[in-house]
N, CA, C and O atoms as a Tripos MOL2 file, in Angstrom:
@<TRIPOS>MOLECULE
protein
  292   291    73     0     0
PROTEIN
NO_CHARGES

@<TRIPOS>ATOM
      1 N          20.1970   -7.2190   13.7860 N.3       1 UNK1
      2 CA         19.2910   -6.1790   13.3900 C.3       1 UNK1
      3 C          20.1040   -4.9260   13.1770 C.2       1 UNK1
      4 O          21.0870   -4.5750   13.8300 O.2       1 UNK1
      5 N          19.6260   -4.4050   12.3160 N.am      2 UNK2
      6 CA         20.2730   -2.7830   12.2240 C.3       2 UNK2
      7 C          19.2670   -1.6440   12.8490 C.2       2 UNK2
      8 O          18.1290   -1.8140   13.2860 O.2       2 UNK2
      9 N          20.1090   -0.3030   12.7500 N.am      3 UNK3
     10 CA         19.1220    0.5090   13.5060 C.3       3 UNK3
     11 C          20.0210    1.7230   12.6390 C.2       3 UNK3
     12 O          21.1500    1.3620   12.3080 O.2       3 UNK3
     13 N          19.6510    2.9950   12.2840 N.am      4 UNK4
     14 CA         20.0300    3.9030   11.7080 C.3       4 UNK4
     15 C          20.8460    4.7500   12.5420 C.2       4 UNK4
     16 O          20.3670    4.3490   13.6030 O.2       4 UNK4
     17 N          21.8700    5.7770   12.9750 N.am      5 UNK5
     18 CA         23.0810    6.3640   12.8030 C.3       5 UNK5
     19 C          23.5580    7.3560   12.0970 C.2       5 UNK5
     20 O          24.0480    7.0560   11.0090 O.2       5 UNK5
     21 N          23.5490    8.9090   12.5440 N.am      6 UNK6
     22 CA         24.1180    9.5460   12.2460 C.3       6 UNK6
     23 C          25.6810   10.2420   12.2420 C.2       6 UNK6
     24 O          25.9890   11.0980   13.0710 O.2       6 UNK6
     25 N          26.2740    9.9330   11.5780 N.am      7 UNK7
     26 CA         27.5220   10.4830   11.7590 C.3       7 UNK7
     27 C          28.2550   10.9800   10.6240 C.2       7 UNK7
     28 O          28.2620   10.4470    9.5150 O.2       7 UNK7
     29 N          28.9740   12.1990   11.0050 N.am      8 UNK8
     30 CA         29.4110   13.3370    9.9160 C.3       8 UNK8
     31 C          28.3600   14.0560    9.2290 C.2       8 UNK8
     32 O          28.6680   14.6780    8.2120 O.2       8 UNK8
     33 N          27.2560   14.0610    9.6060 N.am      9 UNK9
     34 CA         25.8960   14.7370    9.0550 C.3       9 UNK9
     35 C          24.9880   13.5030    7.6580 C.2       9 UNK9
     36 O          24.2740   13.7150    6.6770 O.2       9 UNK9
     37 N          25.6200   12.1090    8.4070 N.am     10 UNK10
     38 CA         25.6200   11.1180    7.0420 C.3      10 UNK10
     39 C          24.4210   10.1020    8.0570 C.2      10 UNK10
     40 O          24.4420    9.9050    9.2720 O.2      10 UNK10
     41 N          23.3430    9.5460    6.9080 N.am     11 UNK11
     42 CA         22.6200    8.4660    7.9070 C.3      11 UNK11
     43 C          23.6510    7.0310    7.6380 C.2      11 UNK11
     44 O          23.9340    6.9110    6.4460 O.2      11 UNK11
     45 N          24.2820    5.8790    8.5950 N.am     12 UNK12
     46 CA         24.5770    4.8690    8.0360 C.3      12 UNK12
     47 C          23.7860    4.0310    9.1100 C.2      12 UNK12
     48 O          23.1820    4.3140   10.1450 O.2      12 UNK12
     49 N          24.0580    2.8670    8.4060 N.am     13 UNK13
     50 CA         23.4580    1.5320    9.3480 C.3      13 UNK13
     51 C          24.2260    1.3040   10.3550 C.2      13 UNK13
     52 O          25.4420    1.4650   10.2490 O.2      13 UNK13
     53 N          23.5810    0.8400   11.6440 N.am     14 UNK14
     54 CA         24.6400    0.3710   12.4250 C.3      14 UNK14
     55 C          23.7720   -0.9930   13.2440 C.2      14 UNK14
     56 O          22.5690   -1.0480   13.5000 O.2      14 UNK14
     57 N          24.8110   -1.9920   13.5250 N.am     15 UNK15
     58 CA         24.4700   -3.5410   13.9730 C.3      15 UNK15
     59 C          24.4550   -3.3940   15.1800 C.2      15 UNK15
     60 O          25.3530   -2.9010   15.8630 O.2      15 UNK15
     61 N          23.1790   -3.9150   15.6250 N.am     16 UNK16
     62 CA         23.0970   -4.1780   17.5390 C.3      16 UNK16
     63 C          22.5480   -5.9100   17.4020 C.2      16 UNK16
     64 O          21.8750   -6.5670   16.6080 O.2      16 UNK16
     65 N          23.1880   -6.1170   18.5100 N.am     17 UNK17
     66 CA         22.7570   -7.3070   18.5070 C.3      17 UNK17
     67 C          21.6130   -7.5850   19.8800 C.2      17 UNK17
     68 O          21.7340   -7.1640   21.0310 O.2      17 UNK17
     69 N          20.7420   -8.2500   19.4270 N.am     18 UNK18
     70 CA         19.1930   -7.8610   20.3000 C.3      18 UNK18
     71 C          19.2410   -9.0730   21.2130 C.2      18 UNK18
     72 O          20.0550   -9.9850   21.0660 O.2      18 UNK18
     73 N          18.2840   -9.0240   22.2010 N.am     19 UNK19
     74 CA         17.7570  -10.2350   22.9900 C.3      19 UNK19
     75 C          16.2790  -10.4890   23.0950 C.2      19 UNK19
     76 O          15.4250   -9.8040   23.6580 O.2      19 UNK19
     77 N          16.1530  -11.6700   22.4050 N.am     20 UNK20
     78 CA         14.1290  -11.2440   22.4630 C.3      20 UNK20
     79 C          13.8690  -12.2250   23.2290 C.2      20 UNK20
     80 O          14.4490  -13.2370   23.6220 O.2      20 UNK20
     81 N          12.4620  -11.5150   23.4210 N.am     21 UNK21
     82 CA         11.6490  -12.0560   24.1940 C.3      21 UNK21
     83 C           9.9410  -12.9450   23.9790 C.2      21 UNK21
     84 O           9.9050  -14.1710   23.8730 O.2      21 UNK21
     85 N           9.0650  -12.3580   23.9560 N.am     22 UNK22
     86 CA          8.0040  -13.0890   24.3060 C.3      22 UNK22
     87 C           7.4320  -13.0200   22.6960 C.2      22 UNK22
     88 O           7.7810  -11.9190   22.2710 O.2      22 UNK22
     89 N           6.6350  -13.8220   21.5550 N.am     23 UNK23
     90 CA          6.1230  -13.6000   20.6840 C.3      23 UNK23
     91 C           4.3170  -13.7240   20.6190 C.2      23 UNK23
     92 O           3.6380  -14.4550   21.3420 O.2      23 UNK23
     93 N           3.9470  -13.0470   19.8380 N.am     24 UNK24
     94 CA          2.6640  -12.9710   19.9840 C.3      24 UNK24
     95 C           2.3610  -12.2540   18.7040 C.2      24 UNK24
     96 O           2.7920  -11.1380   18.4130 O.2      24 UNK24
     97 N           1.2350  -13.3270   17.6430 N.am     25 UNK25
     98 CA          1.0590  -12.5500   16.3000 C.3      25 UNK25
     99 C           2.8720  -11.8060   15.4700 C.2      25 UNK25
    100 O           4.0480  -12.0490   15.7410 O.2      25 UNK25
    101 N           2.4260  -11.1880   14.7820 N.am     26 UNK26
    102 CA          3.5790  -10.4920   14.3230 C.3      26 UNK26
    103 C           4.7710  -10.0540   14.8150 C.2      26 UNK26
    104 O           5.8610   -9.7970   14.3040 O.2      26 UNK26
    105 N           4.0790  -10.0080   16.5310 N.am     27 UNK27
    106 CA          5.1360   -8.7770   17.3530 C.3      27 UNK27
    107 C           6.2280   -9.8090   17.9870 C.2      27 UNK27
    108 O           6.0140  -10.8920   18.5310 O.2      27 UNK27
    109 N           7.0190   -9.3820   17.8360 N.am     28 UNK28
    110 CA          8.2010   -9.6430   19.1640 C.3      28 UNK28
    111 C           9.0400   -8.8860   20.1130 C.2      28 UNK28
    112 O           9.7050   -7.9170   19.7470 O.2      28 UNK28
    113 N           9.0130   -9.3480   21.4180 N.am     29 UNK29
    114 CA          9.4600   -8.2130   22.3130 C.3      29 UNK29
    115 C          10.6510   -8.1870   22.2420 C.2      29 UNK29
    116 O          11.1820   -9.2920   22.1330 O.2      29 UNK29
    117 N          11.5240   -7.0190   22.2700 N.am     30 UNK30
    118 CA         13.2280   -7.0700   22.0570 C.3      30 UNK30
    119 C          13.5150   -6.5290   23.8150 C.2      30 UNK30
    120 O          13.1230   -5.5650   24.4710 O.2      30 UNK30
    121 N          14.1730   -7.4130   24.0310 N.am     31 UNK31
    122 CA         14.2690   -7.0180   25.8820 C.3      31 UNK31
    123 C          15.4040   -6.2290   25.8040 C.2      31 UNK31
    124 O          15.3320   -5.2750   26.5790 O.2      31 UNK31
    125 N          16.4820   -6.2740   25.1200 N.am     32 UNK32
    126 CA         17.7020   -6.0370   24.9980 C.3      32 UNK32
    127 C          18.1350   -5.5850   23.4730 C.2      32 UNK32
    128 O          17.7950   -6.1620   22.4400 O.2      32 UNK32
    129 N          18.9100   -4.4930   23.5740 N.am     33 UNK33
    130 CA         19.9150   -3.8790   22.5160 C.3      33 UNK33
    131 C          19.3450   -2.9870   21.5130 C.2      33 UNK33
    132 O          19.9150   -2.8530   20.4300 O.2      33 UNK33
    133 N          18.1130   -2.2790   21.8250 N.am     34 UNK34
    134 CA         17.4630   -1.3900   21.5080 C.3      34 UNK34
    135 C          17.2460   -0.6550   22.3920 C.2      34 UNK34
    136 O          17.0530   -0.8650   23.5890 O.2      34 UNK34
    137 N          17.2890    0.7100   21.5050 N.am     35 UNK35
    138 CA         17.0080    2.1940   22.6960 C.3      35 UNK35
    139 C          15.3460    2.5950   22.3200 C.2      35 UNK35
    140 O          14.5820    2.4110   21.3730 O.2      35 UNK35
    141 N          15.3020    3.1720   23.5030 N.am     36 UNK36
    142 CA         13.8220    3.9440   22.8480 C.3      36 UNK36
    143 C          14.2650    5.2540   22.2830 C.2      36 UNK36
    144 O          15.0240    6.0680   22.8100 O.2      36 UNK36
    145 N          13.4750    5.3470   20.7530 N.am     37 UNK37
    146 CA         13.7140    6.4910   20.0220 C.3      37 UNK37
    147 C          14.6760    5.9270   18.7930 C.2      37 UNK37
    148 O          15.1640    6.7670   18.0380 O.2      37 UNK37
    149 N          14.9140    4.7380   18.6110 N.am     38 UNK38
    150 CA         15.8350    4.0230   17.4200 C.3      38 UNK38
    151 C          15.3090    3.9270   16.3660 C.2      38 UNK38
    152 O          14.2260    3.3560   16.4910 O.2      38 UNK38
    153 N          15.5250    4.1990   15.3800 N.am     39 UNK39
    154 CA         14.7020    3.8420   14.4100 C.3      39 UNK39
    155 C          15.4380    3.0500   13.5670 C.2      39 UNK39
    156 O          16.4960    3.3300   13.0030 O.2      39 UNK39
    157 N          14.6270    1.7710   13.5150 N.am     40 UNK40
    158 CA         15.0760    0.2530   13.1010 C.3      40 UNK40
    159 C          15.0020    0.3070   11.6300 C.2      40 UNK40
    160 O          14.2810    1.1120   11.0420 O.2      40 UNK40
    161 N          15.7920   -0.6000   11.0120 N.am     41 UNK41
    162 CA         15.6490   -0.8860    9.5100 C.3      41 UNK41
    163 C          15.3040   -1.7850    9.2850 C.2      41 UNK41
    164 O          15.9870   -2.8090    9.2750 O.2      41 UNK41
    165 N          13.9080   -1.6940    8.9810 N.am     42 UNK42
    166 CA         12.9760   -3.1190    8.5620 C.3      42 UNK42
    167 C          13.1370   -3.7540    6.9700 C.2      42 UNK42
    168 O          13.4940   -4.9140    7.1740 O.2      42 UNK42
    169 N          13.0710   -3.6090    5.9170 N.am     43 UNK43
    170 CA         13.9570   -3.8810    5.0040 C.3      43 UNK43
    171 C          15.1610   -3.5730    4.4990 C.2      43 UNK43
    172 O          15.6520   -2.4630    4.7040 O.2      43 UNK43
    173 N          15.9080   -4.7020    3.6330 N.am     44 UNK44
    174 CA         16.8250   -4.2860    2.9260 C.3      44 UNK44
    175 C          17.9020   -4.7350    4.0060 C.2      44 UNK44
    176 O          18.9990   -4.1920    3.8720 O.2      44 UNK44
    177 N          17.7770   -5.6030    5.0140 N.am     45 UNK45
    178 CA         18.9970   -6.0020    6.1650 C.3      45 UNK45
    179 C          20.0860   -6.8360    5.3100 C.2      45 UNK45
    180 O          21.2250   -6.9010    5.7710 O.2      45 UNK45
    181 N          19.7900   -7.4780    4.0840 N.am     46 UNK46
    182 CA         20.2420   -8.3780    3.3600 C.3      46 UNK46
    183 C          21.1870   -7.8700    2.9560 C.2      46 UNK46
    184 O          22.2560   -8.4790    3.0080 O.2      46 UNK46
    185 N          21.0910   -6.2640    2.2830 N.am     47 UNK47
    186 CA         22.1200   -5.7270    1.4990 C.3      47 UNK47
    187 C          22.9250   -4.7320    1.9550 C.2      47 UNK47
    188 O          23.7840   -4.2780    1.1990 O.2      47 UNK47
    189 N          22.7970   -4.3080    3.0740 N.am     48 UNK48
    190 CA         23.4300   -3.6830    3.8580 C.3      48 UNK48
    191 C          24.6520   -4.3840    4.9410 C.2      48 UNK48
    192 O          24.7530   -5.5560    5.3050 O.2      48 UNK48
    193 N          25.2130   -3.6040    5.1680 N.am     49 UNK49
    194 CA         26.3810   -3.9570    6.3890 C.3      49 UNK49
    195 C          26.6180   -2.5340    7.4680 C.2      49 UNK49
    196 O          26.1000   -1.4230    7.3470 O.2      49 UNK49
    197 N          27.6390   -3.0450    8.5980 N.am     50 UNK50
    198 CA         27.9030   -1.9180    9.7400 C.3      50 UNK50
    199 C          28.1140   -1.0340    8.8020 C.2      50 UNK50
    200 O          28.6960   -1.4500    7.8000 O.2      50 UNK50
    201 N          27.6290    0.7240    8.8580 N.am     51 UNK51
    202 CA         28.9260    1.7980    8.0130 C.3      51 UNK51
    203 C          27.3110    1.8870    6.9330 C.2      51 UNK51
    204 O          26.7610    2.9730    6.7540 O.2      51 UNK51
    205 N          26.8520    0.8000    6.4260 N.am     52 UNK52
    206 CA         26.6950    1.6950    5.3470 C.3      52 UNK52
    207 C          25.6510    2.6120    4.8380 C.2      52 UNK52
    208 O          24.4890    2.4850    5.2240 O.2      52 UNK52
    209 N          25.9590    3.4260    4.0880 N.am     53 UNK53
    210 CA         24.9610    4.6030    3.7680 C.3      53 UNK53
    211 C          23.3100    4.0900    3.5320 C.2      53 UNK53
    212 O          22.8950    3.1030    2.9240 O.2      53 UNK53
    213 N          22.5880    5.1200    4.2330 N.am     54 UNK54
    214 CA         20.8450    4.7160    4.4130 C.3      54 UNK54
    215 C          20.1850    5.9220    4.0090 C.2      54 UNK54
    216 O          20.6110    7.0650    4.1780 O.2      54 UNK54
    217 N          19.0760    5.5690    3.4440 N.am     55 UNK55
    218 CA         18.0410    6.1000    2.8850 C.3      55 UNK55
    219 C          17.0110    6.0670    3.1810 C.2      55 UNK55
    220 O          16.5050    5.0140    2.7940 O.2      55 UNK55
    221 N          16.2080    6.8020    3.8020 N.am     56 UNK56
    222 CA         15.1170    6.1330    4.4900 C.3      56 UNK56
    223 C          13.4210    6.8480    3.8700 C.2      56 UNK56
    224 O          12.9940    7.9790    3.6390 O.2      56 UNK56
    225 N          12.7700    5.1860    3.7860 N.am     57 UNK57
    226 CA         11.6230    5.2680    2.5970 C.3      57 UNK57
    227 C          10.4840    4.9230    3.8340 C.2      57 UNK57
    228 O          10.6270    3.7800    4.2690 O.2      57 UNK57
    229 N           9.7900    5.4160    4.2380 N.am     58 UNK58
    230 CA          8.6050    5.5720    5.3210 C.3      58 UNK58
    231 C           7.3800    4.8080    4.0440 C.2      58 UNK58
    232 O           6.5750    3.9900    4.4900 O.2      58 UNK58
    233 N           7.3480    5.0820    2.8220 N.am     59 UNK59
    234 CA          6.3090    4.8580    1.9280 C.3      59 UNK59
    235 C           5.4300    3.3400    2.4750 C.2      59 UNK59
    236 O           4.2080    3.3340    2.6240 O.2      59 UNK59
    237 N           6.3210    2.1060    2.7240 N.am     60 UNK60
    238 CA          5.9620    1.0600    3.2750 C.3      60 UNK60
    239 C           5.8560    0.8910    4.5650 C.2      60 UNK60
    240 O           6.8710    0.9930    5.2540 O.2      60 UNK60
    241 N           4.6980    0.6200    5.1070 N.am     61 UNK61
    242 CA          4.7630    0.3860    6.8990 C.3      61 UNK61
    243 C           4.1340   -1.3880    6.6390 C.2      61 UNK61
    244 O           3.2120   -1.8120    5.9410 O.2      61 UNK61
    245 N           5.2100   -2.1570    7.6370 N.am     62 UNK62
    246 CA          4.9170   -3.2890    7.9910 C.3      62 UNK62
    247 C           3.5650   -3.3050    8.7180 C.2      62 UNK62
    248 O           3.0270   -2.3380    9.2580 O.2      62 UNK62
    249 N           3.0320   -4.7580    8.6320 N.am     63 UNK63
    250 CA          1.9980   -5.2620    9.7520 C.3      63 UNK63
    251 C           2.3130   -5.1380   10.8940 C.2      63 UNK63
    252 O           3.3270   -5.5980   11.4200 O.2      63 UNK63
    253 N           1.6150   -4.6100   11.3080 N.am     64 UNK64
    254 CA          1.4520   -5.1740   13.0050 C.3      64 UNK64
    255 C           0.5630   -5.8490   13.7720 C.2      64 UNK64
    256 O           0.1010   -5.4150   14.8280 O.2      64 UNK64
    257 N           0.2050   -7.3200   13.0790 N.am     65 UNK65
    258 CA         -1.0040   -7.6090   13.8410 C.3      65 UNK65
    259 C          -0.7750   -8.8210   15.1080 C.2      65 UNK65
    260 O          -0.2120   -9.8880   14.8660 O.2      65 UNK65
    261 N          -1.1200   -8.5860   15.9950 N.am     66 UNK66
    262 CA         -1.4150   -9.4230   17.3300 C.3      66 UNK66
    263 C          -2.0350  -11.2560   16.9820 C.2      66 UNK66
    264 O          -1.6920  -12.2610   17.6030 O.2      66 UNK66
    265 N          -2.9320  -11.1790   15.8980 N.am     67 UNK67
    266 CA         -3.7690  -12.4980   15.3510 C.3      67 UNK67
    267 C          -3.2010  -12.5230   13.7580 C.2      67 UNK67
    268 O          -4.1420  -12.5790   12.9670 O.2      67 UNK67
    269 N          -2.0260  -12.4970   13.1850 N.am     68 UNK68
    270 CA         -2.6080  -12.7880   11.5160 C.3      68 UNK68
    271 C          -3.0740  -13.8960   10.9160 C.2      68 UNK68
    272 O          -2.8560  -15.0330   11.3340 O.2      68 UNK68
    273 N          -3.4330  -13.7450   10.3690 N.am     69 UNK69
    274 CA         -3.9650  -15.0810    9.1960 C.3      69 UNK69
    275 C          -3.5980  -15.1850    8.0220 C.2      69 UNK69
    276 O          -2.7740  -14.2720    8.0700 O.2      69 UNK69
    277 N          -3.5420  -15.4860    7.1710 N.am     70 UNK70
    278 CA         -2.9720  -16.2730    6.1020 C.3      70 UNK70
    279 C          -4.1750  -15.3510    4.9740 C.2      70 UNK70
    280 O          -5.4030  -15.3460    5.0570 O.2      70 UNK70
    281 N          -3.2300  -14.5870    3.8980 N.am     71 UNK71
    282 CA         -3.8600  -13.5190    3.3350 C.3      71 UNK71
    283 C          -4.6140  -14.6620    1.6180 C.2      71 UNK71
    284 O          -4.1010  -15.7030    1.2060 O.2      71 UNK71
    285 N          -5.7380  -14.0330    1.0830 N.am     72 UNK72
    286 CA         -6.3570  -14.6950    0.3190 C.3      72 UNK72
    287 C          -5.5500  -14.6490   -0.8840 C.2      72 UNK72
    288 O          -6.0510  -15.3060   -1.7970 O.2      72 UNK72
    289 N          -4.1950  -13.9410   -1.2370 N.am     73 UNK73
    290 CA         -3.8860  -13.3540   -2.3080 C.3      73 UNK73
    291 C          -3.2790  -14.7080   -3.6910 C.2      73 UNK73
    292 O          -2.9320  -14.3330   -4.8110 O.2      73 UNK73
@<TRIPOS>BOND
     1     1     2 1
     2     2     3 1
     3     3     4 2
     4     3     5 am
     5     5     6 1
     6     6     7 1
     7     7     8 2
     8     7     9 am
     9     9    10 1
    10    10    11 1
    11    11    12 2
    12    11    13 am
    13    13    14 1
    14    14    15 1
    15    15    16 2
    16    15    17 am
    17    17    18 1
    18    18    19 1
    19    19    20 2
    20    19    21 am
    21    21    22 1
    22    22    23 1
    23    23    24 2
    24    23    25 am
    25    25    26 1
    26    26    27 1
    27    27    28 2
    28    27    29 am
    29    29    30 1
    30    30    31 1
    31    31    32 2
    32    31    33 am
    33    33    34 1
    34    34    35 1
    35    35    36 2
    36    35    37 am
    37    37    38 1
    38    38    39 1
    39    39    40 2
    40    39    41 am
    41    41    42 1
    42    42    43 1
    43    43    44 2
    44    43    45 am
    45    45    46 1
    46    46    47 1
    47    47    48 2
    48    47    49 am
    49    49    50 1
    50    50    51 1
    51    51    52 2
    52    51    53 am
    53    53    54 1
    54    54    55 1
    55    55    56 2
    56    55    57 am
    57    57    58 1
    58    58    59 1
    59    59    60 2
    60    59    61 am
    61    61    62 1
    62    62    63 1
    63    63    64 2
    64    63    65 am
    65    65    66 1
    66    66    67 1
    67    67    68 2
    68    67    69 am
    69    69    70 1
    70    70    71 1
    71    71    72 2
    72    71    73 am
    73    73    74 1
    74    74    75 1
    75    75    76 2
    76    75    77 am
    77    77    78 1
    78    78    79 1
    79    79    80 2
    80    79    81 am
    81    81    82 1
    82    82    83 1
    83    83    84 2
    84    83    85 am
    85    85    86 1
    86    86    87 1
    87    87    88 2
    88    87    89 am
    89    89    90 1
    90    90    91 1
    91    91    92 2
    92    91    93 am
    93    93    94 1
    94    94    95 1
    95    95    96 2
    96    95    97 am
    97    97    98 1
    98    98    99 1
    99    99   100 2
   100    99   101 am
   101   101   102 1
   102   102   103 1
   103   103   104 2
   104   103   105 am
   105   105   106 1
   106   106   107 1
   107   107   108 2
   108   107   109 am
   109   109   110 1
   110   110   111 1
   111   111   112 2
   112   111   113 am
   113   113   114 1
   114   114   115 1
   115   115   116 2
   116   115   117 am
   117   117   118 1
   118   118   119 1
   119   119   120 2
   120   119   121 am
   121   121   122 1
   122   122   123 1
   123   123   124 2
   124   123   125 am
   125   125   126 1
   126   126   127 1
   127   127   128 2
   128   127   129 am
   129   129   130 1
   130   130   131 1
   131   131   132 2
   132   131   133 am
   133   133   134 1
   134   134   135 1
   135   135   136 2
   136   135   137 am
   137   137   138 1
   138   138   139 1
   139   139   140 2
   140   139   141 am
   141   141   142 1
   142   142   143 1
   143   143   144 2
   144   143   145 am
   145   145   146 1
   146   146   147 1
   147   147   148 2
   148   147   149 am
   149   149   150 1
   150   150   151 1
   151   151   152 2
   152   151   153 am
   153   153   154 1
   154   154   155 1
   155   155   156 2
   156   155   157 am
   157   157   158 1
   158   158   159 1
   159   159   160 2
   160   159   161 am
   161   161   162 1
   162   162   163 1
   163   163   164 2
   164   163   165 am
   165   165   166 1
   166   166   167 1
   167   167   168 2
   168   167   169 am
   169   169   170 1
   170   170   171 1
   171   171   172 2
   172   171   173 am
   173   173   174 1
   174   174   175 1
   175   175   176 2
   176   175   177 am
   177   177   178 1
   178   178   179 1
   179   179   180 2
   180   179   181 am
   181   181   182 1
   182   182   183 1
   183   183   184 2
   184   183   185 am
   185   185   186 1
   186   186   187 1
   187   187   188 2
   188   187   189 am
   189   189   190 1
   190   190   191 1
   191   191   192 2
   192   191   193 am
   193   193   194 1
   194   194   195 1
   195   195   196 2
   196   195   197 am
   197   197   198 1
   198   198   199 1
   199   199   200 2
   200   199   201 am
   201   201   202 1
   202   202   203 1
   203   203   204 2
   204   203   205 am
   205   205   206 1
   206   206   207 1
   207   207   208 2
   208   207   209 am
   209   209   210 1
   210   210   211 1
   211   211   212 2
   212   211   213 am
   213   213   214 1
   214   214   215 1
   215   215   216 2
   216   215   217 am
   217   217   218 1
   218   218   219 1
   219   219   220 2
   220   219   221 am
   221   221   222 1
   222   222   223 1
   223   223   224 2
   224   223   225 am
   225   225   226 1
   226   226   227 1
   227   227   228 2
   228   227   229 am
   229   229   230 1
   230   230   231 1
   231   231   232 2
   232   231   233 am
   233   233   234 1
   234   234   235 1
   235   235   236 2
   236   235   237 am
   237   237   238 1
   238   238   239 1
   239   239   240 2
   240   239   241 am
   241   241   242 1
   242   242   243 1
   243   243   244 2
   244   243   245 am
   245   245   246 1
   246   246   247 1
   247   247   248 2
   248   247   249 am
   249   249   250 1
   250   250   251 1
   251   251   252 2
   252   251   253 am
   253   253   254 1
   254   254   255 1
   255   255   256 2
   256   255   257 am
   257   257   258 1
   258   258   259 1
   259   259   260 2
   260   259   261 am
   261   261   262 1
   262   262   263 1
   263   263   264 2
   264   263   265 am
   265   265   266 1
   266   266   267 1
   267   267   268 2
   268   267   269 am
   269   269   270 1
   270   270   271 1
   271   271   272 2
   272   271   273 am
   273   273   274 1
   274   274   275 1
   275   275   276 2
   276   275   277 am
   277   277   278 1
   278   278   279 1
   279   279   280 2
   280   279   281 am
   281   281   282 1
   282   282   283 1
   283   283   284 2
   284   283   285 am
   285   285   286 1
   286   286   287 1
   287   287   288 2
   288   287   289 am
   289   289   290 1
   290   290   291 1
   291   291   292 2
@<TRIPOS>SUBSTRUCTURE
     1 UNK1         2 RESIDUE 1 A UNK
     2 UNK2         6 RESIDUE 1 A UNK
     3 UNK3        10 RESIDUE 1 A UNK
     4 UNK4        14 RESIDUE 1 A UNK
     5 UNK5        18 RESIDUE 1 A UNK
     6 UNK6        22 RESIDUE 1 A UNK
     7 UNK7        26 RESIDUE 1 A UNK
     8 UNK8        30 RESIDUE 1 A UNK
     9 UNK9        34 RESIDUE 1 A UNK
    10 UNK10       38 RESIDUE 1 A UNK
    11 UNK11       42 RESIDUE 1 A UNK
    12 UNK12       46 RESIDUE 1 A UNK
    13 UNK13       50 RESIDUE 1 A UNK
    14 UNK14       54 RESIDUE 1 A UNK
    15 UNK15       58 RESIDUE 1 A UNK
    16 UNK16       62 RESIDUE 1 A UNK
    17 UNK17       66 RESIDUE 1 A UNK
    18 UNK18       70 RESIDUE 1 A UNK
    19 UNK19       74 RESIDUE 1 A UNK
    20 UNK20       78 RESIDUE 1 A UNK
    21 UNK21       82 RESIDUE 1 A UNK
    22 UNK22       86 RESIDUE 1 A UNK
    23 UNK23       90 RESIDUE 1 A UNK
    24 UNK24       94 RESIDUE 1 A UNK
    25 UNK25       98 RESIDUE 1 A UNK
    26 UNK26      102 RESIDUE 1 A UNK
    27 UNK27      106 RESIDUE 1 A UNK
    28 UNK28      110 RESIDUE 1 A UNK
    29 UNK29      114 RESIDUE 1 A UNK
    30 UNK30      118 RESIDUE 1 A UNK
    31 UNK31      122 RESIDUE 1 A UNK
    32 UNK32      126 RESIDUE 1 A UNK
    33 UNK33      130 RESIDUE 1 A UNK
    34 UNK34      134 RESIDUE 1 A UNK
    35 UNK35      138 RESIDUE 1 A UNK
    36 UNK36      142 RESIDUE 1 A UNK
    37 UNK37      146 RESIDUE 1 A UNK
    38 UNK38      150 RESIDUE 1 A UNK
    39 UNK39      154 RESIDUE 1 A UNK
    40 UNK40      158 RESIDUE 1 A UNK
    41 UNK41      162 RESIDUE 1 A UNK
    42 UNK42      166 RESIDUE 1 A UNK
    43 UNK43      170 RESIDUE 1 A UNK
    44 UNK44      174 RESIDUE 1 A UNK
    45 UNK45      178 RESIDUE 1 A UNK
    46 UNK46      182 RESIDUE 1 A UNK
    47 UNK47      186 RESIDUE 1 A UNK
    48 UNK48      190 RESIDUE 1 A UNK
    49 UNK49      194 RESIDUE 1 A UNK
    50 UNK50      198 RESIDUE 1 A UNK
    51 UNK51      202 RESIDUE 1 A UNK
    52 UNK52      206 RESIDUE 1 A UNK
    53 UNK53      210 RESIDUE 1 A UNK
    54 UNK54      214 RESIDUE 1 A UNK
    55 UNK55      218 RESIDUE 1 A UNK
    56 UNK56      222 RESIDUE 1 A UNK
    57 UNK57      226 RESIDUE 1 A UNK
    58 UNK58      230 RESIDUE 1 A UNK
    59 UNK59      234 RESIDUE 1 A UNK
    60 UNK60      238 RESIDUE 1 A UNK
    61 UNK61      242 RESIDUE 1 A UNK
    62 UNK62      246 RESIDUE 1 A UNK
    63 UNK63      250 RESIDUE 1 A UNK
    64 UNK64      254 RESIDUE 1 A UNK
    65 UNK65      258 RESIDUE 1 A UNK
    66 UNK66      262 RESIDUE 1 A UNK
    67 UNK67      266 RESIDUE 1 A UNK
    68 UNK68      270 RESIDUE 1 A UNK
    69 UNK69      274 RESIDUE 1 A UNK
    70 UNK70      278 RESIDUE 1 A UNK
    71 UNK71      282 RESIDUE 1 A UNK
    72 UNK72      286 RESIDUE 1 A UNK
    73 UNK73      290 RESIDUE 1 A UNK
């Protein structure tokens, strides 16, 4: 997982490696390798690496649901 990083007044990505825990619906608990106050990079993990420069687009917020179901689309 990545998590965002400031350094030299620059946002980059940076790699933690997590330990999870319990799942339920959408959510999963991360027991390990997250801080509180991190702000995670939910897309775009594909094209990124450690170091590199981030941009950050709030426009999309993921699901969060506890029950999902299977959308009619």
């Amino acid at each position: 997982m990545f998590v965002t990083e400031e350094k030299d007044g620059k946002l980059t990505a940076a790699q933690r490696f997590v330990t999870l825990g319990p799942k339920r619906g959408d959510q999963v608990a991360i027991l390990k390798g997250v801080a509180e106050g991190d702000t995670v990079i939910t897309s775009g993990q594909i094209k990124i690496q450690n170091g590199s420069a981030i941009a950050v687009n709030n426009s999309v917020v993921p699901d969060n649901k506890a029950t999902p179901a299977p959308s009619d689309h």
